[in-house]
Steps between C-alpha positions, in 0.01 A plus 500: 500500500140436615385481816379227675244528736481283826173264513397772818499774256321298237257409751406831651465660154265179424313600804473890427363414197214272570444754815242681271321148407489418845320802642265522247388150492512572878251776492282313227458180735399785781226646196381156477450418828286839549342396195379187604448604870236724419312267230494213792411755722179611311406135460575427836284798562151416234556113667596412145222700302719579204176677361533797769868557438499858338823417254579853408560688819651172648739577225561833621558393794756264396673772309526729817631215685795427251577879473519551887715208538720614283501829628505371884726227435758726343497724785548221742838391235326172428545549141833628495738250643495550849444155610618186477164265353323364721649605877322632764615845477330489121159314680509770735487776232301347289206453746530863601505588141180314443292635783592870392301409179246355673426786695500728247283265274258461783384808606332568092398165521313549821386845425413434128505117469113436492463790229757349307369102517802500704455289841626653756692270690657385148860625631449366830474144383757561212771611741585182724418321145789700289767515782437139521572475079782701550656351728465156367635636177803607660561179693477258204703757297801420789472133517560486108793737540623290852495222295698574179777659726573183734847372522595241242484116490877492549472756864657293758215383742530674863351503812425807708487527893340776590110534436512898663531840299897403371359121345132654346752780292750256407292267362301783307828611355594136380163403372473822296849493365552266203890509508493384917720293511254341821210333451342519882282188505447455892485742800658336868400738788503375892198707656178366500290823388681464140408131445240586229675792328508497130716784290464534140411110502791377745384334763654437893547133467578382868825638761820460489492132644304408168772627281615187381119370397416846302888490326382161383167598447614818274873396355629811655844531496548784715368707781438873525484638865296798468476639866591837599563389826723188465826517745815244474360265727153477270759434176672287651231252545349565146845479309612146758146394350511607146817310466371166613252513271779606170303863486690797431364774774463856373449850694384813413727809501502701845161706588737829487632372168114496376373787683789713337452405143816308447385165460087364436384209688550279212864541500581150646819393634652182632528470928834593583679444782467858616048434503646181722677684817413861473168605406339686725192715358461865683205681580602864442336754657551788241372764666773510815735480241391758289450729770894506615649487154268640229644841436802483711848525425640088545854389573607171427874388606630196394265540179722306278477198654198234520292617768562877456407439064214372623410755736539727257243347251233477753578862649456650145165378455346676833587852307811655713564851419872339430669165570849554559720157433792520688802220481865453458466242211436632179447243273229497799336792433498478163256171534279660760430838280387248233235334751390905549564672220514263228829624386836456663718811379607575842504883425186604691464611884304205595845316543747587731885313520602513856596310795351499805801465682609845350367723766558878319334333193233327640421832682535708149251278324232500808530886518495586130187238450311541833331147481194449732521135560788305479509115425870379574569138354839584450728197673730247510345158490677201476566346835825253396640815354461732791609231727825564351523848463306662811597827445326506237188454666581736726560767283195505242246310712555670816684835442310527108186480693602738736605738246151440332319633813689769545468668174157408511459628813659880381244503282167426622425137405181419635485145398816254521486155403837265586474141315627263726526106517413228724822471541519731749174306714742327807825574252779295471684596208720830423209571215188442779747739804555813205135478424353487843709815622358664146167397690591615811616840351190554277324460837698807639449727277120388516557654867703793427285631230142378568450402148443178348837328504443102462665212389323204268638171549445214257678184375650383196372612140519304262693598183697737635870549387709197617223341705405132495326430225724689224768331675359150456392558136794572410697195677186304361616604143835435558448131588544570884530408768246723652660608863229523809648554827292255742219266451270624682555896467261704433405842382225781437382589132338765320506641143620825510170680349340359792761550750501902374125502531464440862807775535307739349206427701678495794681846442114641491362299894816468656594779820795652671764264598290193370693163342189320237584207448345356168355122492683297251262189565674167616873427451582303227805206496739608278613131472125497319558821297815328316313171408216657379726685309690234410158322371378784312851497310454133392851465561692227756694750753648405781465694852836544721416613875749803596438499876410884616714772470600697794193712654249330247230385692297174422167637499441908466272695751266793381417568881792575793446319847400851648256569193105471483317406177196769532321573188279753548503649154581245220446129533918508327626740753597413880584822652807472740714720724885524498750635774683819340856588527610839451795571284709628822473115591658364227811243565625326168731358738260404736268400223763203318569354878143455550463343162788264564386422868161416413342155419568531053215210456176354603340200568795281445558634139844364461494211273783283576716406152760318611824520278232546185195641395180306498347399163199406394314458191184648444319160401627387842419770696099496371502116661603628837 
């Protein structure tokens, strides 16, 4: 049976070949323009005296011309494909191309010209005169093509916010794309020093207070934000906007996503909710990062889960000698080798099955694999749970961490980086007390060893196994009710990419002993979170108020009462100091009483429910 080949493969055999017609027409509108330069330039020259022009060796001259451009122009690849017609990196070659013949036609004309009824200043004048033909040739040859490859009458008619670098190559890719499905017919932009941009023909038609007169101006029907730069709190406002008006509101994928290959900037997708509460661009620094993991042998505990997978993606790119993945879960594993390896066969060293909480194992795996730096994300996280089964807690947050520092410890680690939560910022909860003596002993073995032992502390990410939002999709698709604790609780976000970003970075600025504690912006209502959700779904759910469980606070801290918020290295990265505690010290016993003892909320955070829970339907609660 025949094979049928896909309309790219038809295409790019299309293209190779008219590739020959293309350069050679190429090179003959480059003869032509010689050609003509140097005719205009002896006229130019006589002051129109047609009668002095010798014809012959202006012909000769001609014929040089063509010969070394072809000869020039081939050396500097402009007649073999190099470039793509008419950018600046072909103008740029071209022009060098031209003055090489112009230098070597000169000096014979100057030496030889007058014997030869050759002016001398005849390639002089035909230079600036041929470039300029050249050029021109070149420019009008891309507005024809730029023309026949715009999107179609039936593109859907979009908006773009963003008139910097991100906007200018979006547009270019949509304008020169005739299957886009986006037609960009107006740029929106908010500073003043982009007011009369233009790209490709779009131009900035007013702010984003005007976007209701250029929608109505244009018939858009949706929005493209097209800023690098754009946190939750920015897409907020344009999505609370874009839905007043009936526009759909569009992003572009991630910068890392781009930057990486994975996705072009003209893969559009719809807001979600996880642009709405979590996005939080990063300024990397590569360079401290590279410095403390390129080349190095990298453990990761706790791979298998959300944080640690992630970890494990972003490690890989910065060129480790060898990441290790170590976790308990398999299943785990197995995903996390296919972020890294792009296979997930399980039967290579770079995963390791074993628990933490298995000291002769643990100590097997750190001695047979000598890792250099050591990421552990490896935990127990889910506070109701833990409040229910504290020794738990005990024995893989604080004793698993414990046995993490040791072995890593026996062998030399020189860099140590403990995940923690805000959680354990003023703790009240058996999750935030196992996590701030993991702090507390990360911190001691910063002391006993001299070597960079810190913690990271962060807040929630966002699409992480059995957090909030998987939780409310899911009772969203079920018909609800969606469940929220108090009305007015609220809680930290980040994507995880993001979230395992600033880790990263702060694994390469952090010092000895050190707690960084990683902005996560402002704290979003999760009462909002599950009726923008709910709105998104187009569904009518209604929301039933829990009250807190025990040790939940009502809003989260990043920063404990005895902590300072210095930044003297990242503008993402307050740099903070725990007490440490040495194992000697440790009192499980001692440990649950203070727990129990201790004030288990803040701020008032019980809700009071009477004999029932509260209800309320999301309609209702967007009056209040």
């Amino acid at each position: 049976m025949a094979k049928t080949d896909s309309p790219e493969r038809i295409l790019e055999r299309g293209f190779r070949a008219a590739r020959p017609v293309r350069l050679s027409t190429q090179f003959g509108l480059d003869a032509g323009a010689w050609a003509l330069a140097i005719v205009l330039a002896e006229v130019f020259r006589y002051e129109f005296d047609l009668s002095q022009v010798a014809v012959v060796p202006m012909l000769l001259l001609i014929a040089s011309a063509v010969v070394l451009q072809l000869a020039i122009g081939w050396t500097f690849h402009l007649y073999r494909g190099r470039f793509t017609y008419g950018t600046f990196e072909e103008v740029r070659a071209l022009s060098a191309a031209v003055v090489v013949v112009a230098v070597v036609l000169c000096v014979p004309t100057v030496l030889f010209g007058t014997s030869l009824s050759i002016p001398r200043s005849t390639i002089l004048i035909a230079l600036p005169i041929g470039l300029l033909f050249m050029c021109a040739a070149r420019y009008m040859k891309r507005l024809y093509v730029e023309r026949r490859v715009r999107p179609g009458l039936d593109a859907q008619r979009v908006l773009v916010y963003g008139a910097g670098y991100l906007g200018a190559t979006l547009i270019r890719r949509m304008m020169t794309d005739p299957d886009s499905p986006y037609l960009p017919v107006a740029l929106i932009d908010d500073q003043p020093a982009y007011r009369n941009v233009r790209h490709s023909g779009v131009a900035v038609r007013g702010t984003l207070s005007d976007l209701e007169r250029i929608a109505s101006e244009t018939d858009a029907s949706a929005i493209v934000v097209a800023i690098a730069s754009a946190d939750a709190s920015f897409l907020r406002r344009v999505n609370d906007e874009g839905e007043r008006l009936g526009l759909h509101v569009k992003v572009l994928p991630r910068l890392d996503e781009i930057l990486s290959g994975e996705k072009q900037p003209s893969d559009l997708r719809d807001i979600s909710i996880e642009d709405l509460i979590g996005r939080h661009p990063v300024d990397t620094d590569v360079g401290s990062i590279a410095g403390y993991l390129a080349g190095k042998r990298v453990l990761v505990t706790g791979a298998g889960g959300s944080i640690g997978s992630e970890l494990c993606r972003q490690i890989v790119q910065y060129g480790p000698a060898e990441l290790i993945m170590l976790d308990r879960d398999e299943t785990g594993l197995q995903m996390a080798q296919l972020g890294t390896a792009g296979h997930g066969l399980l039967d290579t060293r770079d995963v390791v099955l074993a628990d933490i909480r298995d000291v002769p194992a643990l100590q097997a795996v750190f001695e047979e694999r000598r890792p250099e730096v050591v990421f552990h994300a490896a935990a127990l996280k889910h506070l109701p749970m833990l409040e229910q089964y504290p020794d738990e807690a005990w024995k893989t947050n604080v004793m698993g961490t414990l046995n993490v520092l040791n072995a890593a410890r026996e062998v030399g680690v020189d860099t140590f980086v403990n995940i923690s939560t805000d959680k354990a910022a003023n703790p009240t909860s058996v999750l935030g007390h196992s996590k701030r003596v993991a702090e507390k002993l990360t911190a001691w073995m910063a002391t006993e060893t001299g070597l960079r032992y810190l913690s990271v502390r962060f807040g929630n990410v966002i699409g992480s196994r059995g957090s909030m939002l998987p939780t409310f999709s899911a009772l969203i698709k079920a018909g609800g009710p969606i469940t929220v604790t108090h009305p007015e609780v609220t809680r930290f976000f980040m994507t995880i990419p993001e979230a395992c970003q600033l880790v990263v970075q702060a694994g390469g600025i952090g010092k000895p002993a050190e707690v960084l504690i990683l902005d996560m912006g402002e704290p979003v209502r999760i009462l909002d979170v599950a009726e923008r959700m709910i709105e998104m779904s187009g569904k009518d759910i209604e929301i039933v108020f829990t009250g807190l469980r025990e040790g939940e606070k009502l809003h989260e801290e990043l920063v404990g009462a005895s902590e300072s918020t210095d930044r003297p290295l990242h503008p993402k990265i307050s740099h903070a100091r725990v007490n440490s505690i040495s194992p000697e010290r440790l009192d499980k016993a001692g440990w649950e009483a203070r727990i129990r003892s201790a004030r288990r909320t803040n701020e008032a955070a019980v809700l009071g429910l009477g004999d029932g829970a509260l209800v309320r339907n999301a309609e209702d609660s967007q009056r209040d």
